[in-house]
C-alpha positions in Angstrom: 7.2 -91.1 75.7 4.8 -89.2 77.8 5.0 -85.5 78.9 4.7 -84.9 82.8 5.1 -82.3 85.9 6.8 -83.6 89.4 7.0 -81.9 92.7 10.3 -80.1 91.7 8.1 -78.4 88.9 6.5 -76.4 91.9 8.6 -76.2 94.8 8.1 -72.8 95.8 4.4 -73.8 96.2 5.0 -76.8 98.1 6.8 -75.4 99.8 10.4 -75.9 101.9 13.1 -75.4 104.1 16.6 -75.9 104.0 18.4 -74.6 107.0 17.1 -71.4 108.5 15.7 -70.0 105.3 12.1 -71.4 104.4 9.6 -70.7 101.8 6.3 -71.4 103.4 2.9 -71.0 101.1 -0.1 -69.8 103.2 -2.0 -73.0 101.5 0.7 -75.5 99.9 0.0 -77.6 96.7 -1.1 -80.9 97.8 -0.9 -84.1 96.0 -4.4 -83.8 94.9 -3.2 -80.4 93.8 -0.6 -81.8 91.5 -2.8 -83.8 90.1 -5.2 -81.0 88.9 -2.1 -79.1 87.9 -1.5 -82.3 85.1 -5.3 -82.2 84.0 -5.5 -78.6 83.4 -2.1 -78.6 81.2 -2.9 -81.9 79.5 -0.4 -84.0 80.9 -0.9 -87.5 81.6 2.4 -88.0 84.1 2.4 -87.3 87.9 6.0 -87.8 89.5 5.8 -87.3 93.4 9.3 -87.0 95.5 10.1 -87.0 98.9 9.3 -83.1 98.7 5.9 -84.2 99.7 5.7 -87.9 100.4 2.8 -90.2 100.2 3.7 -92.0 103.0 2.6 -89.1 105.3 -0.7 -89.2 103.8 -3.7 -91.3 105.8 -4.7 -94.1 104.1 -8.1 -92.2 103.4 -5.9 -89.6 101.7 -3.7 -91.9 99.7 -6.5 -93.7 98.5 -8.4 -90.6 97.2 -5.4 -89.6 95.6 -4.6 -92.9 93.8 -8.5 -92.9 92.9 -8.1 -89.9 91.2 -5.2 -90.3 89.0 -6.9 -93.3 87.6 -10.2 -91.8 87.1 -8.4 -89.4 84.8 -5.8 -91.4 83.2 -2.6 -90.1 84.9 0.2 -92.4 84.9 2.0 -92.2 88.6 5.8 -92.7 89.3 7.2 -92.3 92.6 10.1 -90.6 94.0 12.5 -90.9 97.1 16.2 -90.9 98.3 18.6 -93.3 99.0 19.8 -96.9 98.9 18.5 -98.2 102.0 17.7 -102.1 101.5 14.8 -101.8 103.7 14.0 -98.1 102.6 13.8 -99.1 99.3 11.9 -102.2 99.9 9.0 -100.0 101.2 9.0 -97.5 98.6 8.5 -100.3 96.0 5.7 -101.6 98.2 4.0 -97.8 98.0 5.2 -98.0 94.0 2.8 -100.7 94.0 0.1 -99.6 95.5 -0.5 -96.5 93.8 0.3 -98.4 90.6 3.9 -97.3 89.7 6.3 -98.9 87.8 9.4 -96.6 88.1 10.8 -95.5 91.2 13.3 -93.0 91.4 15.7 -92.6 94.2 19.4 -90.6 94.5 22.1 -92.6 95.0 22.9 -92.0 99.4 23.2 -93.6 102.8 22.1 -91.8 105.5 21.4 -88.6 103.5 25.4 -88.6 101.9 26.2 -89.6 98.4 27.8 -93.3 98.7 30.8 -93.8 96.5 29.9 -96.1 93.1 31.5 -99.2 94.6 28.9 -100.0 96.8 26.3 -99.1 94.6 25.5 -102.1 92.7 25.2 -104.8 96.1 22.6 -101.9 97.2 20.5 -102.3 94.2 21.5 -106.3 93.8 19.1 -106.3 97.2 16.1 -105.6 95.7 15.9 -106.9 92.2 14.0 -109.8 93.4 11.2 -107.3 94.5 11.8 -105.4 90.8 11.4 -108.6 89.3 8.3 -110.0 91.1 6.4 -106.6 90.7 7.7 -105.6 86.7 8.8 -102.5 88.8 12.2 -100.3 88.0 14.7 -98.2 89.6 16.5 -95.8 88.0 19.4 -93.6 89.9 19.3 -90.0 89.6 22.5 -88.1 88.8 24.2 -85.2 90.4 26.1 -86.9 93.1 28.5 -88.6 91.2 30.3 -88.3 87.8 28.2 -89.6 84.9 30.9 -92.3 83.9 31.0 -93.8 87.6 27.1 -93.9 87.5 27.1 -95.4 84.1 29.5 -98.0 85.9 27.6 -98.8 88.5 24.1 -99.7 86.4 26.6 -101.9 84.1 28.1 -104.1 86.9 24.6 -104.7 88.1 24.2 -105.9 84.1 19.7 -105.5 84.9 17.1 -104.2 82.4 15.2 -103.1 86.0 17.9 -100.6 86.9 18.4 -97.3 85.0 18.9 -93.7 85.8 16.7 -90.9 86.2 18.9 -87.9 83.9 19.0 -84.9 85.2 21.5 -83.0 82.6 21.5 -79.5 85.4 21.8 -81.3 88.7 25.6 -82.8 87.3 26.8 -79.1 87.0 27.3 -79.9 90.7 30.3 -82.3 89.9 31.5 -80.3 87.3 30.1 -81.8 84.2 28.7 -80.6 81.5 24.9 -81.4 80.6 25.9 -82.6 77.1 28.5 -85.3 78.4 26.3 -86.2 81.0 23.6 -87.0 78.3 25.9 -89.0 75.8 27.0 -90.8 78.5 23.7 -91.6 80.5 21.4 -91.7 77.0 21.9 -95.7 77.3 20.5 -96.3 80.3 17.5 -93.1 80.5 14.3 -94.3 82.1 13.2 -90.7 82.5 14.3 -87.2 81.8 14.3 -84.2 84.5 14.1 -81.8 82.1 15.0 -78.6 83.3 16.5 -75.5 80.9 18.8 -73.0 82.5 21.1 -70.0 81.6 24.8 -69.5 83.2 25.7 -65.6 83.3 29.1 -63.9 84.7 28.9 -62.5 87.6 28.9 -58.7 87.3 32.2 -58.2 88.9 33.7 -60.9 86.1 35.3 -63.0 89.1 32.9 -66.3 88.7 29.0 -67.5 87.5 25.6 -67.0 88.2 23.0 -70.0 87.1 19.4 -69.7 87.3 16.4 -71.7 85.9 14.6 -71.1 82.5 11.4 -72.0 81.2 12.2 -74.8 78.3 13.1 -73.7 75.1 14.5 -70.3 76.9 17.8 -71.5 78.5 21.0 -72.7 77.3 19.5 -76.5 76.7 19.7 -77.0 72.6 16.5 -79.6 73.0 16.6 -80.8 69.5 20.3 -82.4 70.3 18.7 -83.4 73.7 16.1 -85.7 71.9 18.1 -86.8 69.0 20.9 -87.7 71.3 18.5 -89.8 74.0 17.2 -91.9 71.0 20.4 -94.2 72.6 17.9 -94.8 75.6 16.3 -98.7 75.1 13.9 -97.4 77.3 10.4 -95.8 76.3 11.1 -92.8 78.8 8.8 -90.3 80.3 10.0 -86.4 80.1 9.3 -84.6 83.9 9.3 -80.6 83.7 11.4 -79.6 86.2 12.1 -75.7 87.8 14.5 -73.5 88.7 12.9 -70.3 89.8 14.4 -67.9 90.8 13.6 -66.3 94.1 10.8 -63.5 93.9 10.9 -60.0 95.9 7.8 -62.0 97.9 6.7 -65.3 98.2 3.7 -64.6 96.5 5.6 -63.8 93.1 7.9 -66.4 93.2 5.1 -68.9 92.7 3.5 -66.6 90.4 6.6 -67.0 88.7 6.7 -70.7 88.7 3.0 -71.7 87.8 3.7 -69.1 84.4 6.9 -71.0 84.0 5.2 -74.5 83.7 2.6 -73.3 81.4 5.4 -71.8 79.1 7.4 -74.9 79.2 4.9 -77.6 78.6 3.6 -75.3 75.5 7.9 -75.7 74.1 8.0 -79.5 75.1 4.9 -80.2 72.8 7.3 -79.4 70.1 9.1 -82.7 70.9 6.9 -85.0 73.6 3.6 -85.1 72.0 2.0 -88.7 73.4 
C-alpha cells in the first residue's frame, strides 16, 4: 500500500468547466506539475484522469513525462471513463506505455451510467488485453448501488477486474460511505480517499456537504483501514479534494494545495510505504 495524489487532488488548479461556470488558472498544473507535486510531499503514486489526459499530450511531451516519473521512482496509474470496447482497448495500450498496471474507468456509454447487466460482457472484451499485459481494471463507484457493482465484478468471476472505492462519490445514490466500504472492501484495488462533513442547511429544510482535509471530516479512518483489510488486493490510497469554492480563484487553489499538505501529513498515520 502506497500513498499517492491524482488530478482530483487539484482540480481547481487544473482547472475546469462544467456548463457555463468555469474555473480557469492563469497557468494550470500540468502533468509534469503533478509530478513535482508527489516529489515535494513524498509520495511515490501519480494517478492521472481524464481531467487532464495524456493522450492530448505530443509524443515529445508524454515521453518527458513518463521519463520523469521513473527517474524519481513514481509509480503511474491511469485514469478514464467508460466502457467502450475500443476506448478501453486504447487506454490499456497508453496504461502500457507509461508503465501502468491499473486503469481506472467509471462504469458509462456514451458519457451515461450503463445499468449493471451489461457491465460484465463490456469488461469480458478486454480481459484478453488485461491478461497479455498483467494490467487491471477496476470500476469506480458512484453511478450505481454498491451491491449491483459488487454483482457485476462477481459475474465476470476475474482477479483483473476490481473497483476503484470512492466511499463520497456513492452519496450520489444514496448510500452511505460505510456500506459502500463493507460491501466493495472485497474487491478494492485503490482507495479515493476523500473526507468530508454533511451540515444542515441553515433554514433546517435539507443538507449541505463539503470537502475536508483527511482526518478533519466525518470519515472515522481507523474503521476505514481496518474494514478494507477484506481487499485481496495490495491497494494504493489516492488523496482526493473537495474544496470548496473560494471568494477568488486565486484562494480556492490556495485552499487546495494547503489541503493536500494537511492530508498527506493525517494519511501517514495509516499509509506509510
Amino acid at each position: 500500500m502506497k500513498l499517492g495524489i491524482n488530478t482530483y487532488t487539484y482540480m481547481w488548479s487544473i482547472g475546469f468547466q462544467f456548463g457555463d461556470r468555469q474555473a480557469q488558472p492563469a497557468r494550470p498544473l500540468s502533468a509534469l506539475d503533478l509530478l513535482c507535486k508527489a516529489r515535494d510531499l513524498s509520495l511515490r503514486v501519480v494517478q492521472i484522469g481524464p481531467n487532464l489526459p495524456l493522450d492530448k499530450l505530443s509524443e515529445a511531451d508524454l515521453d518527458a513525462f513518463v521519463r520523469q516519473a521513473h527517474t524519481w521512482g513514481i509509480e503511474l496509474e491511469l485514469g478514464t471513463r467508460g466502457l467502450e470496447t475500443d476506448h478501453l482497448l486504447r487506454q490499456l495500450a497508453l496504461a502500457k506505455r507509461i508503465g501502468a498496471r491499473l486503469l481506472r474507468t467509471i462504469p458509462e456509454i456514451d458519457g451515461k451510467p450503463v445499468a449493471a447487466q451489461e457491465i460484465p460482457g463490456y469488461l469480458r472484451a478486454v480481459l484478453p488485453s488485461l491478461e497479455a499485459n498483467a494490467s487491471v481494471i477496476a470500476l469506480e463507484n458512484g453511478n450505481l448501488p454498491a451491491a449491483r457493482l459488487r454483482w457485476a465484478i462477481e459475474e465476470v468471476g476475474s482477479p483483473r477486474i476490481g473497483v476503484v472505492l470512492d466511499m463520497v462519490n456513492s452519496l450520489a445514490v444514496s448510500e452511505g460511505w460505510q456500506q459502500v466500504t463493507e460491501a466493495l472492501a472485497p474487491h478494492t484495488m485503490c482507495l479515493h480517499l476523500k473526507d468530508f462533513a454533511v451540515m444542515r442547511a441553515w433554514n433546517m429544510m435539507g443538507f449541505v456537504i463539503e470537502g475536508r482535509p483527511a482526518g478533519k471530516g466525518q470519515v472515522d479512518l481507523p474503521w476505514l483501514f481496518d474494514t478494507l483489510r477484506a481487499s485481496r488486493y495490495d491497494f494504493n490510497v489516492i488523496i482526493e479534494l473537495w474544496p470548496p469554492e473560494q471568494p477568488t480563484l486565486e484562494e480556492s487553489i490556495a485552499l487546495e494545495q494547503a489541503w493536500a499538505v494537511e492530508s498527506v501529513s493525517a494519511l501517514r498515520v495509516h499509509v506509510k510505504d
